[in-house]
Every structure is written in C-alpha cells, then in structure tokens.
C-alpha positions in Angstrom: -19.9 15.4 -54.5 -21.0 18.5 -53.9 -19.3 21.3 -50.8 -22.9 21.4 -49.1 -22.9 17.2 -49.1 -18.9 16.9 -48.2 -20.3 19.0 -45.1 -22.8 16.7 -43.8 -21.0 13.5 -44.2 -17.8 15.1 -42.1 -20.5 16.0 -39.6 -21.4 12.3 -39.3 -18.3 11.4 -38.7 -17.7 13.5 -35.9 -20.9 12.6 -34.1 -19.9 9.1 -34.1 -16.5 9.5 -33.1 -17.4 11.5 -29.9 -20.4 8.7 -29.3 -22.9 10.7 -30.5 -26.4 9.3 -31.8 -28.6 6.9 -30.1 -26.5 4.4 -27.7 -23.6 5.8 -28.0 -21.0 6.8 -25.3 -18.8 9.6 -24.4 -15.3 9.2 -25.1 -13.0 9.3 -21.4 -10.6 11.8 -21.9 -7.3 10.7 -20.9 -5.4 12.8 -17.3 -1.6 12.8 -17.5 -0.5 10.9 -14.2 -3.7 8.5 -14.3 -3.7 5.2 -15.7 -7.5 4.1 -16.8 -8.3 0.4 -16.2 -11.4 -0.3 -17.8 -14.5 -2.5 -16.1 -14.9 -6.2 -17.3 -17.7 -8.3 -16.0 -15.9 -9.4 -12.7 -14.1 -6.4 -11.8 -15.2 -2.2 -11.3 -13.3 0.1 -13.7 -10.3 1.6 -11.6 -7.8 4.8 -11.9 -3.8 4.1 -11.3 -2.2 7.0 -10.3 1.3 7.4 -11.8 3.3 10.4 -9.8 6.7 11.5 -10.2 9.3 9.1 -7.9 12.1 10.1 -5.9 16.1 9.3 -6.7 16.8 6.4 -4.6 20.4 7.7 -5.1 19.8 10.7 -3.1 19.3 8.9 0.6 22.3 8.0 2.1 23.8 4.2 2.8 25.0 2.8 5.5 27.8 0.5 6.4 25.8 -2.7 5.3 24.5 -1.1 1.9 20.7 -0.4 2.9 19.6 3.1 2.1 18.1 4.5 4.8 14.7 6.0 3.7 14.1 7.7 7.1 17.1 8.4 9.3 14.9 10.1 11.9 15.4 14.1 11.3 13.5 14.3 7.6 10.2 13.2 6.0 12.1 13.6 2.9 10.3 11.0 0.1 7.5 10.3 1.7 4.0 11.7 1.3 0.5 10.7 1.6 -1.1 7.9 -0.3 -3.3 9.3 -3.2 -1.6 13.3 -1.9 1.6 14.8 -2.6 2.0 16.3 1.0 2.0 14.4 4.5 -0.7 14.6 6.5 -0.4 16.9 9.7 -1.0 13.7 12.0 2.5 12.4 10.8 5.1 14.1 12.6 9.0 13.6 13.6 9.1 12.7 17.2 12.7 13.6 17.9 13.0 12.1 21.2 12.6 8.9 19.4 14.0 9.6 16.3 10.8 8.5 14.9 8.3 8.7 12.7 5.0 9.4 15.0 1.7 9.3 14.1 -0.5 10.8 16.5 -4.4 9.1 16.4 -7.3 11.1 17.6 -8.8 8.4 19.7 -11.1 7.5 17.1 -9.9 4.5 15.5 -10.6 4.2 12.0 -13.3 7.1 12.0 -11.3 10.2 12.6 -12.0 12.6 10.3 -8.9 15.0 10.7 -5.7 15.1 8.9 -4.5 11.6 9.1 -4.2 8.7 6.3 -1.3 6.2 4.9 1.7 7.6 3.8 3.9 6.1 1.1 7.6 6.5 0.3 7.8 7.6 -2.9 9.3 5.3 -4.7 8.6 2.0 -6.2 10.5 -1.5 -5.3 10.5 -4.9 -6.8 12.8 -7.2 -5.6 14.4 -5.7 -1.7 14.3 -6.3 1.9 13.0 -3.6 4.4 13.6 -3.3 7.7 11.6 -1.3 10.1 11.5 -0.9 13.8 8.1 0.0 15.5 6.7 0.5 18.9 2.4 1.1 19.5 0.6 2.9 22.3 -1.3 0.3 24.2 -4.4 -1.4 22.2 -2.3 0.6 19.2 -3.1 -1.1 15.4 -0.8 0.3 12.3 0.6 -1.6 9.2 3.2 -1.9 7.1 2.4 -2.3 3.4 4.6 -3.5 0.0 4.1 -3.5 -3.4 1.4 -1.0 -2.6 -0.1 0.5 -6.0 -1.8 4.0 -5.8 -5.4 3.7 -6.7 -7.3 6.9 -6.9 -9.9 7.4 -4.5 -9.5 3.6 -2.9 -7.4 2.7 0.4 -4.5 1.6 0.4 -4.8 -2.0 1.6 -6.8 -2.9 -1.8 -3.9 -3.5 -3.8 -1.0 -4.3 -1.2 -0.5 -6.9 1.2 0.0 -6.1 5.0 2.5 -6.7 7.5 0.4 -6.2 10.8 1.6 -3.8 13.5 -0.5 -4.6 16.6 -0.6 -4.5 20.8 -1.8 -8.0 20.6 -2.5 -8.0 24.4 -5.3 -5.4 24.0 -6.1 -4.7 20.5 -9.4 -6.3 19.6 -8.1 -7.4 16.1 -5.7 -9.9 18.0 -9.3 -11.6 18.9 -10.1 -12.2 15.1 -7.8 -14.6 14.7 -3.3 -15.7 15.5 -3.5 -14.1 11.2 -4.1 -10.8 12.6 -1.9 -10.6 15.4 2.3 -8.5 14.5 3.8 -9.2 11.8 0.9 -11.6 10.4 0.5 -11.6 6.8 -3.1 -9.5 7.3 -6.3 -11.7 7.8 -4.3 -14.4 5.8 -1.3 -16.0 7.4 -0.3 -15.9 11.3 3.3 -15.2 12.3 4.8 -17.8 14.1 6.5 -17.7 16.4 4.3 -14.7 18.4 7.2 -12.6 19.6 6.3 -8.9 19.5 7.1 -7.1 22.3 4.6 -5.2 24.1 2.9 -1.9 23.8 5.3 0.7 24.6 8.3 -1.6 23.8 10.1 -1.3 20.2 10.0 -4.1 17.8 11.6 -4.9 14.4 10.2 -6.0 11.1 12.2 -7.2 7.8 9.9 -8.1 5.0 11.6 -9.3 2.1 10.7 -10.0 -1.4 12.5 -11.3 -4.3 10.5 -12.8 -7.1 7.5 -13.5 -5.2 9.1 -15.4 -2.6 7.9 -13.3 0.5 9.8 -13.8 3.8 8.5 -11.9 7.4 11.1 -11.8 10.0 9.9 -10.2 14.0 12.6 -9.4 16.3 15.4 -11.4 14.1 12.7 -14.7 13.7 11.6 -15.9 10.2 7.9 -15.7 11.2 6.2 -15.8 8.3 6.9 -17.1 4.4 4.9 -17.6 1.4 5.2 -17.2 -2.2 2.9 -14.6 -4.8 1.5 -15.3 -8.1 0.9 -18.9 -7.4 -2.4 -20.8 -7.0 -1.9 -21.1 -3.4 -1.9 -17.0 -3.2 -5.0 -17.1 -4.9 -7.0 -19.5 -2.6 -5.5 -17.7 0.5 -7.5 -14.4 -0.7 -10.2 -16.3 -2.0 -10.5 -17.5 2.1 -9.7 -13.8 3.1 -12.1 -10.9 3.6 -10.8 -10.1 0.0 -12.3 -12.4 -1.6 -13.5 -11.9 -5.1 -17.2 -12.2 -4.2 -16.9 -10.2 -1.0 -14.2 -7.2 -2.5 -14.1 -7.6 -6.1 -11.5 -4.8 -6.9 -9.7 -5.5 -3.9 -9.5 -9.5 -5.4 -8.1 -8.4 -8.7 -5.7 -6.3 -7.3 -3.9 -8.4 -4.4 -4.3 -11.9 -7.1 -2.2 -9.4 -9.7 0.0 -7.1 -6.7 2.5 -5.2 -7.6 1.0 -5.0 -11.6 2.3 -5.8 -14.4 5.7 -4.6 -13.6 5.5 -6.7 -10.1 6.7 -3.5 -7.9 5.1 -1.1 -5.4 5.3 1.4 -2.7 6.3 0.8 0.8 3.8 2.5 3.1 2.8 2.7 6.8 -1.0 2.9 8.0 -3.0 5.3 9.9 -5.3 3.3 11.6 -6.3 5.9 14.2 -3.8 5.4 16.7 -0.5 6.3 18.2 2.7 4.2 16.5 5.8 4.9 16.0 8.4 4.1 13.2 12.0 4.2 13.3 15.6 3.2 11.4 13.2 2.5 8.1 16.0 1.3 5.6 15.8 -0.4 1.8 18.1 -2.8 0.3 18.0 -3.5 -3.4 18.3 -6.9 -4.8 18.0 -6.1 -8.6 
C-alpha cells in the first residue's frame, strides 16, 4: 500500500475513534476523583465524586470504644457536601460545645454560605450517636450512607433521620413520618419523644447489614431493613418515587452503592440547630 494511502486510512481511524462522522458522539473524557454513571432508559446519567477520606485512626476513643468525630473544640474531618471546606454558616458554638449552624431566616432559600456538611469518611456497618437541640420551628437532618453526587443534594442518595421542633415546624403537619427521628417522609418514629425546641435530644442510628435501628432519647423508635422488597415499595410510596424523582429512586433503592457504605452528614435546612458529642462505633 502506498505512504499517501497508509495516511488516509489512519485518518479514518481516528475520526471514528473520537466519534467523528455523521452520528457520532464525543468521547467523555474521564476527571480523576469523579466516577461517571452513564444514563439508561429509567435513570439520568450521574457524576460520583470520589475525594480523599480522613484516618479514622486519628480521632480519639473514648471509654466505651466510639471515636468521637466531633468532641466540640474542632471541625476536624468534616467539610461540605460536594466542597472541601465548611461553609461559614457552620460554626463551633463553645458555650455549647456544639456544632451550630446559624440559618438566615430563610428556610431553604437562603442563598449565603450554608449547605450539608459531611464527615469525611465513609461507614458501612456502625452506630452513631448524636445529640441535638433546634431553635423553635427549627428543621435539620441527619443523613447515612450518604454518597457524594456532583451537583445534586444531598438527600438523593441517603436516607434521613429527621431533626424537627415538631410543635411548630410545618413539616410535623405532613405527616407522624416527618416528625424527629422519623425515617424521612417514609416511616414515623414511635414512640414521639423529642424534647422541645431549645431542649437537647439524642439520636443513635445504627446499621449493620441493612438492618437499620433509630433510637430517640434511649427508645428504639424506629426499625427497618435495606435492600429488601419492602425498602423498595416504601420509596415507591415516598416523594422519591421512581416516577416522581427518578435519580433520587435509583439511588436510595441501591444506598450506600455497590460497596453498601456512605457519609454521615448533617443538613442545612435554613435554620438554627445545634449538634453535639457526635461519636462513631465500628462494627466491621
């Protein structure tokens, strides 16, 4: 074959590898620290983000063998969700020895400096225990097995334990499944015993192979069990249901991934909550 043939047929070659020609498609170049999951006919192409994690090994443990992942002096480990600082509305209030977020009065629609923070580290099997207190009509969350999906919230791939004045917050209106410690818009806590606004409360979530445990103020309140038929026709009755929230479906039906472990993480829902004694015990 001759040089000036060779030449043209290499040139083909490359057009159709980069999707050149009629009907083709551009390649997606690959980002380090991104995980592309392509679209299928039921579900919207998403981006996992895959960021450094911090040394569990380097947070002290108490007397009981939890590590205590804020001990009320450092923000050390956490950052914002889909950021790797924490936003300014996320402060330690050291009168409390607390985590504080500080809302702007607007509810979900402030536009500042706020959003979810995550501690940066993943968990599979492990208890957490938390202890909380809102500002009256106050609203917050605690999420697990959270997955970091670029450019979506937080609450698309994890499920919620709610953190709620359930005196005056409207959400306790919507139904006993969004009231504290309720499995969000999906299972109510029972017994209701959250203090009030102003008051401090505790929350132990626990998860070990998909069996998924809420306990409020030291009462088993809520239990229920992942990757099972019966999780999938709760979000199928949920506002994230697969026609309603597509993504949001496909995520919660498969939370925590493939390797069935997440981020712990506490929501800025625009107003004032506090978060103290946040520890982490290990099960595997």
């Amino acid at each position: 074959m001759k040089v000036k043939s060779i030449f043209f047929v290499v040139l083909a070659l490359v057009i159709v590898s980069c999707g050149g020609g009629s009907g083709g498609s551009s390649a997606r170049v690959e980002v380090p620290g991104e995980i592309y999951v392509p679209a299928t006919d039921d579900y919207p192409e998403y981006i996992i983000l895959d960021k450094p994690q911090v040394n569990l090994a380097e947070f002290q443990v108490d007397e009981e063998g939890w590590h205590v992942i804020f001990d009320g002096t450092s923000l050390k480990g956490w950052r914002g969700y889909n950021r790797d600082d924490v936003p300014s509305r996320w402060s330690i209030d050291e009168a409390e020895a607390a985590l504080k977020f500080s809302g702007a009065g607007q509810g979900e629609d402030q536009s500042d400096d706020g959003g979810d923070i995550i501690f940066a580290r993943k968990f599979r099997n492990f208890h957490v225990s938390i202890d909380w207190k809102v500002s009256r009509a106050g609203n917050s969350g605690i999420f697990y097995l959270a997955q970091e999906i670029k450019d979506q919230p937080i609450y698309i791939s994890s499920p919620e334990s709610q953190v709620l004045d359930n005196e005056n917050h409207i959400d306790a209106l919507a139904g006993a499944n969004r009231m504290s410690s309720s499995l969000y818009d999906m299972i109510a806590a029972v017994p209701q015993n959250a203090n009030p606004y102003g008051e401090w409360n505790n929350t132990t979530i626990v998860v070990d192979r998909g069996n998924v445990l809420h306990f409020q103020n030291g009462e088993r309140v809520v239990s229920y069990n992942l990757w099972t038929p019966r999780w999938t026709e709760m979000l199928q009755n949920s506002k994230f249901s697969k026609e309603a929230w597509p993504i949001a479906f496909e995520l919660l039906n498969n939370v925590g991934g493939s390797a069935r472990e997440g981020y712990i993480g506490l929501q800025d829902h625009g107003d004032d909550v506090w978060f103290r004694n946040i520890r982490v015990k290990v099960l595997d």
